[in-house]
N, C-alpha and C positions, 0 to 999 in steps of 0.2 A: 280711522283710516279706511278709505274704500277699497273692493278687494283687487281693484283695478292697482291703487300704489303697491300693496303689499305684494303683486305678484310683479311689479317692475323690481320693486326691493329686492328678489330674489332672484332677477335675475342678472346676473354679473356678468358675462359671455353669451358671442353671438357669431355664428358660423355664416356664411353666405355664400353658394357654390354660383359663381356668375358664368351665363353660357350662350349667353346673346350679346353682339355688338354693333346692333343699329341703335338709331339716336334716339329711340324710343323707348327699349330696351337697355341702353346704358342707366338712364336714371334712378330707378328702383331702386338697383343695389347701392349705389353710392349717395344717394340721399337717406336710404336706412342707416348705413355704414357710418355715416357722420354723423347724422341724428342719435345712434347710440351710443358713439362715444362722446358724443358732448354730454350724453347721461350717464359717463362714466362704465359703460357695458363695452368689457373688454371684445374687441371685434375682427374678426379674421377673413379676407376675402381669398375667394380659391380659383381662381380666373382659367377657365379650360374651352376647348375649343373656341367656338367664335367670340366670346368673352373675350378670351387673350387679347385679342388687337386692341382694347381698351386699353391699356396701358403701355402702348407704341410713344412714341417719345413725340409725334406730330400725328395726330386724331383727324380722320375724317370721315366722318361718321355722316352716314347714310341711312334714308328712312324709305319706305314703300308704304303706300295704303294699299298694294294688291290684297287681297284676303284677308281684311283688317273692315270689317262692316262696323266696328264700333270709332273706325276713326274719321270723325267729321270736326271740320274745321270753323269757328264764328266767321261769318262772311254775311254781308247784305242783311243783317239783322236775325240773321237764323244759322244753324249750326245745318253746313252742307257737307254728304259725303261726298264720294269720288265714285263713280263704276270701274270695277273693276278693269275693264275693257278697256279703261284711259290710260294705266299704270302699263298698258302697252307699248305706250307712243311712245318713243325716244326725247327724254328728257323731263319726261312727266314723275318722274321720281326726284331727280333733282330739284324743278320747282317744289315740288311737297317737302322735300326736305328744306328748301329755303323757306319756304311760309312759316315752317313748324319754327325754324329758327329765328324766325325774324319775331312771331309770337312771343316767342320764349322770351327776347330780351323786350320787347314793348313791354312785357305784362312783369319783367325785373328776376325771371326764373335765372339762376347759377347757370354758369357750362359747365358740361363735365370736365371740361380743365379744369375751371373753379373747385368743382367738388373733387373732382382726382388729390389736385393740391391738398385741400381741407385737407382730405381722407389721410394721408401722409405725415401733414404737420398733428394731426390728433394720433398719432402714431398708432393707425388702423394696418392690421398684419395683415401685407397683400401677398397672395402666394402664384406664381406662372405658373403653369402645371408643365412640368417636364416634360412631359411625353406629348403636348400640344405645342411644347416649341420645336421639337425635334419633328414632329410629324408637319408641320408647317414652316421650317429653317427658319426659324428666330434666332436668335439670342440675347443674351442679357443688355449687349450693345444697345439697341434697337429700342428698348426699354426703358421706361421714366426711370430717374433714380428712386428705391425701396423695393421695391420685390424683391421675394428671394426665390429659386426655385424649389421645387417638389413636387410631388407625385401623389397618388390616392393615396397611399399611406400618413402622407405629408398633413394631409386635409383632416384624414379620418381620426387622426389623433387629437386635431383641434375640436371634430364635433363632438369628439364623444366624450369633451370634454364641456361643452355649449350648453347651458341652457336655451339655447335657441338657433334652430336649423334650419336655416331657408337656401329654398333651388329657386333662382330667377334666371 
């Protein structure tokens, strides 16, 4: 057994504190998220500040390549960035988020609906953090059906039970 399996064997839980909710930034987590519970790693998500809006009940998820030098897109046979300077113009965020979208489903990638769903029916434990719904007027209404809420206590009880702790 390589010591690569023996240490997946060991691990049986997986915490992930989600804290970004552009559409670039949504993926990580919920492609880990389902990725380890199809390997049976019990998995907990902790959804706080701008994370939260990822589990809104209608998603509209927005992307920038402002300050993002590593994000170039296939185009014309070569992979092209954006200058920054462009991410000024009104509505040049929007087209970047339609490309990245339109990529995504050419090339066969999940939506985060997709993966939101997955994450749910694998019955991955998604947590709203209380104090980001009160400090932003949410509530559970507003909210896919599964989450439940809580607080840093909420979270900190699942990690420090985790073999595995990830902040994306």
């Amino acid at each position: 057994m390589a010591a690569s399996d023996a240490a997946l064997e060991n691990a049986k839980s997986m915490s992930i504190i989600v804290t970004k909710g552009s559409l670039d930034w949504a993926y990580p987590p919920f492609i880990l998220a389902t990725t380890a519970a199809a390997m049976d790693v019990k998995t907990t998500m902790f959804f706080t500040f701008y994370g939260l809006p990822l589990l809104l009940k209608k998603l509209n998820l927005e992307f920038t390549a402002l300050g993002n030098a590593a994000m170039k897109m296939p185009m014309m046979g070569m992979h092209m960035g954006l200058p920054n300077a462009a991410s000024m113009i009104p509505g040049v965020d929007a087209a970047c988020g339609k490309m990245m979208k339109n990529l995504m489903a050419k090339k066969g990638v999940a939506s985060i609906e997709d993966l939101r769903e997955a994450a749910i029916d694998m019955d991955v434990r998604m947590i709203a953090c209380q104090m980001t719904m009160d400090l932003f007027e949410y509530s559970l209404d507003d909210m896919v059906d599964g989450p439940e809420l809580g607080g840093a206590a909420t979270y900190m009880e699942a990690a420090t039970q985790s073999d595995i702790n990830l902040f994306i």
